[in-house]
N, C-alpha and C positions, 0 to 999 in steps of 0.2 A: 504493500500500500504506500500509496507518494502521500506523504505528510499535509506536503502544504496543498496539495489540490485536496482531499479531504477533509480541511481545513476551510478552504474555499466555499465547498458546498456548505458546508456546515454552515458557514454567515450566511448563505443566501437561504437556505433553507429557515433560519431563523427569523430573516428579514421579512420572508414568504406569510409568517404565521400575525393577521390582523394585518393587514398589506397595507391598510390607509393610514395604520401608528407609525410613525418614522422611530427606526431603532437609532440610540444612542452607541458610541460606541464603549464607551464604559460598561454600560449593560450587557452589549454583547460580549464584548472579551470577559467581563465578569460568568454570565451566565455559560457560554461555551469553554471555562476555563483557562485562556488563551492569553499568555503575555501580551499586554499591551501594545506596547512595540508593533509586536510580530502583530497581531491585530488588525493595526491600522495599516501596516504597508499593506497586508493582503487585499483590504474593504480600498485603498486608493488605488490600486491592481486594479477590483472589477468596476469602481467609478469609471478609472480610465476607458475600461475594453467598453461601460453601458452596460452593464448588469446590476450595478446600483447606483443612487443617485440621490447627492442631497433634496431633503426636504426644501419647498419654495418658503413655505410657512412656519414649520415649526423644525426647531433643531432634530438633527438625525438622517438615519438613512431610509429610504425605500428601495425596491424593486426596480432598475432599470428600463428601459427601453428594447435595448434586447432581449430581456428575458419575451417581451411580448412578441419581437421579432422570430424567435427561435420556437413558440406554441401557439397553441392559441388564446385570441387577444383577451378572451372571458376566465384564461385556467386559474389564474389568482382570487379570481370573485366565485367561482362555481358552486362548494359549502352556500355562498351567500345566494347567489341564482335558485339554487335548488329550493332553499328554504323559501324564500321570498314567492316564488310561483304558486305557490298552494295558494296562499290567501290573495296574489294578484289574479288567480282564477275565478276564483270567490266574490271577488269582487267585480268584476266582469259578468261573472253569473249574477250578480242581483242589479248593477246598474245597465247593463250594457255598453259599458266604452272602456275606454285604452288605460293601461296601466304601465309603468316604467320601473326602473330602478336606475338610479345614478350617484358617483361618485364625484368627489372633488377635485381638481386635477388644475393647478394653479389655477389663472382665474377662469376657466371653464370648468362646469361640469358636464360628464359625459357619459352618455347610455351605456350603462352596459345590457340590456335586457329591458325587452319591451314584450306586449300582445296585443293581442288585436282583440276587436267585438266584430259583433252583426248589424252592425248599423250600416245602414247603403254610404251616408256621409261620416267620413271616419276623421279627428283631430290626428293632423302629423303635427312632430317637432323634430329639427336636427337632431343628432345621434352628437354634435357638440355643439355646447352655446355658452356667451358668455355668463357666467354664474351668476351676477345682477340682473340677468333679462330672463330670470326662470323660476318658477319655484320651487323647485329643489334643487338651483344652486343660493338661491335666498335662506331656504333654512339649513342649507350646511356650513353656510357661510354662519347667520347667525349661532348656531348652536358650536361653534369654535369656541373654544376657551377664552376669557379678557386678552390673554398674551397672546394668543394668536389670531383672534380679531386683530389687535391692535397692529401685529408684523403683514398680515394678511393688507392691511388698508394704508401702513405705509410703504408698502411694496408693489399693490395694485390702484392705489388711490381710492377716490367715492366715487358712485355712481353718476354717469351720466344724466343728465336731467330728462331725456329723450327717452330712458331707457327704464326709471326709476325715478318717477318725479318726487316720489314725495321722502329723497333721500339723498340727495343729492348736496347738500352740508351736512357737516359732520354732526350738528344737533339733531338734525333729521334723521341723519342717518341710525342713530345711537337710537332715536326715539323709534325707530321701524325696529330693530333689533331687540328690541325688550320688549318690544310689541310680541311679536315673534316667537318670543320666548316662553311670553308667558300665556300665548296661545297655544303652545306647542306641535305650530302649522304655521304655513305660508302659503299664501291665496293670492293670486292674481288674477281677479275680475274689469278690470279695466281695458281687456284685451278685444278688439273686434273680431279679431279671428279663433284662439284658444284658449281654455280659462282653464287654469291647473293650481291646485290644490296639494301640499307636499309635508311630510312628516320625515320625522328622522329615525333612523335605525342604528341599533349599536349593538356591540358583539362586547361583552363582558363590560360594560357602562363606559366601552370605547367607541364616539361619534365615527361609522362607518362608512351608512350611505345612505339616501334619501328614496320615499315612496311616491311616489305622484298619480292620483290619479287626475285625466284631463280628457277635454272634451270639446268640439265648436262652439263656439261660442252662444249660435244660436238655441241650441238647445239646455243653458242655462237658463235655472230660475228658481227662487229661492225654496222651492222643496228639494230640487237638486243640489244646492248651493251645502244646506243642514245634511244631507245625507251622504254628499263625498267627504265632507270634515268627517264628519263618525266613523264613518269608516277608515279612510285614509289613515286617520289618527291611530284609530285602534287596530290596524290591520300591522303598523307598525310597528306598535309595543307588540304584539303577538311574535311578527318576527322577531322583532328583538330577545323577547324569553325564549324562542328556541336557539336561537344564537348562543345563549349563555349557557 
């Protein structure tokens, strides 16, 4: 056995488990037993080749670019795919419209897993969008910790006013965020064309990845409006207790 390439796998195999926590390297060298040192030159190895990659947001490392290159683009989320699909069926069975799952991925967030309904007029959305024009990249955004709100907004700034009016200063912005929070959903009804409704999921009380469900516009209306929160919301927590 080659030492340092089992070594190797071993940080990314770690790096792999809860893919959206960026590992520290303290952490890992403590938890894989592995001289510091020797630690860090191996993790700036696979930065270099893209197999891992500083966090934009909060200190640590993640999963690479190549890793996605080399499998396929869902193998990191699948655990969370699989789980997540029961109740996005579920919920499709009782509204009939589309349901998603997305991740945070600097200032985009990006589908990884969607479905379809039966409806002849069906709501699309990009498979990536910028994380202020969505909402579930609004509630991943807000449900980020104070420190990494705060790195998150001085590294991507505040929202456009075209895209997010009513946040657009940082008083605004902070005042939509605790909104947010302590709704525990993000609703965007102001849209002419798609109105999406978004909850958060977490894998062991770690902010993972966002539920949405969304729809044309036209076919919202405030008995629709009360019944995607309910569910959406609680379709979440559900995933999330299977998660943990």
């Amino acid at each position: 056995m080659i030492q340092v390439v089992n070594r190797a796998l071993d940080i990314i195999e770690y790096v792999s488990v809860d893919p959206t926590k960026p590992k520290l390297l303290g952490h890992i060298a403590k938890d894989l037993k592995l001289n510091p040192a020797t630690c860090a030159n191996i993790i700036k190895t696979l930065v270099n080749r893209g197999y891992l990659e500083k966090s934009d947001i909060q200190k640590g490392y993640l999963l690479g670019k190549q890793i996605a290159n080399i499998s396929s683009d869902n193998y990191s989320f699948q655990n969370l795919i699989d789980t997540a699909e029961v109740e996005m069926n579920k919920i499709t069975r009782q509204l009939n419209e589309k349901c998603l799952i997305a991740v945070l991925k600097a200032d985009k967030r990006i589908v990884i897993h969607k479905n379809s309904c039966e409806q002849m007029v069906q709501a699309n959305t990009p498979e990536e969008k910028k994380a202020y024009d969505s909402s579930t990249g609004r509630i991943l955004v807000a449900m980020l910790s104070d420190e990494a709100l705060n790195n998150y907004v001085n590294k991507y700034g505040l929202p456009p006013a075209a895209i997010w009016p009513d946040a657009d200063t940082l008083k605004k912005f902070m005042n939509q965020i605790k909104l947010i929070r302590k709704n525990g959903y993000a609703l965007i009804e102001d849209s002419v064309q798609v109105i999406g409704v978004a909850a958060p999921i977490y894998r062991k009380d770690l902010l993972t990845a966002s539920l949405s469900i969304y729809l044309p516009a036209f076919r919202f209306t405030n008995t629709t409006r009360k019944k995607m929160i309910e569910l959406c919301v609680s379709s979440a927590k559900k995933i999330s207790q299977k998660l943990s």
